[in-house]
N, C-alpha and C positions, 0 to 999 in steps of 0.2 A: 576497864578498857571500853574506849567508844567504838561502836559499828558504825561504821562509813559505807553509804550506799555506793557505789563504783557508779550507776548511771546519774547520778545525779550531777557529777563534773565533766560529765562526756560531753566534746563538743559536736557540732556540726557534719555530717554525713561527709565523706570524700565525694559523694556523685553528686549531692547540692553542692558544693565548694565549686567544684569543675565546671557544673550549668551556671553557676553566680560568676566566675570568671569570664565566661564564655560569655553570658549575657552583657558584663561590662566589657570589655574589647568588642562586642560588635557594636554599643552602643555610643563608644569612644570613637570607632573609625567612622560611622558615620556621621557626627557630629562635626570628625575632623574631613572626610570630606565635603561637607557641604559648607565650609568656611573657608577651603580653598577653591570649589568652585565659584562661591562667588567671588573672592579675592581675586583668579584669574580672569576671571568675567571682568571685571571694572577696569581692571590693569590693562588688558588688550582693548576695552575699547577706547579708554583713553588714548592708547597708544596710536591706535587706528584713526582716532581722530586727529592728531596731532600732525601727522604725516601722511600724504597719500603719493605712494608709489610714481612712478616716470614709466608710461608704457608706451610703444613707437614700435611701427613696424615698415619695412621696407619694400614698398608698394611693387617698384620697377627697378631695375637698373643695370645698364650697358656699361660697357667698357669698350673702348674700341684704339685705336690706334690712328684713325684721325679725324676722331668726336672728341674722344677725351675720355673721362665721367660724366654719366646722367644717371640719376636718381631721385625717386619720388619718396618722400619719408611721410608717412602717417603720423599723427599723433593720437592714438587710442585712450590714454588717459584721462583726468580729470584735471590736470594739473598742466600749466605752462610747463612746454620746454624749451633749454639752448643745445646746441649741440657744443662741441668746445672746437669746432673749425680747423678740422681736419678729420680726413678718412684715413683709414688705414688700411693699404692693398698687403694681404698675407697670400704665401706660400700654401696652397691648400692641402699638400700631404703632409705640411709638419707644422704648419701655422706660426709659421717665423712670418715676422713683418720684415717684406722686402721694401716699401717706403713709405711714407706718408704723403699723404696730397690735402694742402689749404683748398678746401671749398667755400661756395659765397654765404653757407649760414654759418653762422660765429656765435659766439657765445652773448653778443648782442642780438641775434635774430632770434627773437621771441616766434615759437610755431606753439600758437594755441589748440585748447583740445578740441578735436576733431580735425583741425584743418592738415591739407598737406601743402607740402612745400617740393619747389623743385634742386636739388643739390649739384650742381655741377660743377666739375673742374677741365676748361677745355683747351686748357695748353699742353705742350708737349713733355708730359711726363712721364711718356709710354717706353721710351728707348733709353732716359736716364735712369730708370726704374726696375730695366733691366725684364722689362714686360714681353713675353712672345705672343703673337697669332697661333687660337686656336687652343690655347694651354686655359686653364681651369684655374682661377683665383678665386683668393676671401676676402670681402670687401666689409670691413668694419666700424661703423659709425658710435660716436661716443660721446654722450651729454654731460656736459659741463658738470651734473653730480653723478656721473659715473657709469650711469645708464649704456649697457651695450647690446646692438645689435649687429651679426655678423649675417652675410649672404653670400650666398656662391656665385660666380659670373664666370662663363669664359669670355676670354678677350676676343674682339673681331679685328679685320681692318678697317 
């Protein structure tokens, strides 16, 4: 009969296995994150490069009932903008659009960055519009790629 040593086929510790595990998944995760941070890195700046944002902001503007519309729009961005020529007067407790009014910039009027422009519409579209004195509207402007700024005005006479 052969005697067989028992340690001789003994494998590896369970508390080494568990640190060697452990050693590999932390060594795994940060391998895998620093492949996806750089991945999102190149991704967003491409992207950022590709496109740069439409910002505009709404300097002044009246409402009046026999002005019209006036409004000074900003272009804060980097990038030309059009508007798509028309505003939008809303209902300011529920933001329903009570009409639209054609203004003189269009989506032919190039407003470069930094300048402002003046927006007015001064015909009579205060009583087809269903417009009162004194009451609280949202006046909404909207660039040709989509770009929107709304503002509050009450209406004068």
């Amino acid at each position: 009969m052969v005697s067989r040593n028992r340690n001789a086929k003994r494998g590896i510790e369970p508390i080494v296995a568990a640190i060697l595990l452990i050693v590999i998944t932390v060594v795994a995760a940060v391998l895998l994150y620093m492949w996806f941070s750089g991945y999102l890195t190149a991704t967003t700046g491409r992207v950022s490069s590709m496109s740069s944002p439409e910002e505009f902001q709404v300097v002044a503007v009246s409402l009046s009932a026999s002005k019209g519309l006036n409004a000074y729009l900003q272009n804060t961005g980097t990038t030309t903008i059009y508007l798509n020529g028309y505003a939008y007067i809303l209902r300011s407790s529920t933001g329903s659009v009570l009409c639209s009014v054609p203004i003189n910039a269009t989506s032919t009027t190039p407003i470069s960055a930094g300048s402002t422009v003046d927006v007015t519409n001064s015909s009579s579209f205060f009583s087809s519009c269903g417009l009162s004195v004194g009451q609280s509207y949202l006046i909404k402007f909207v660039t040709a790629e989509g770009t929107q700024y709304t503002v509050s005005v009450v209406a004068s006479s």
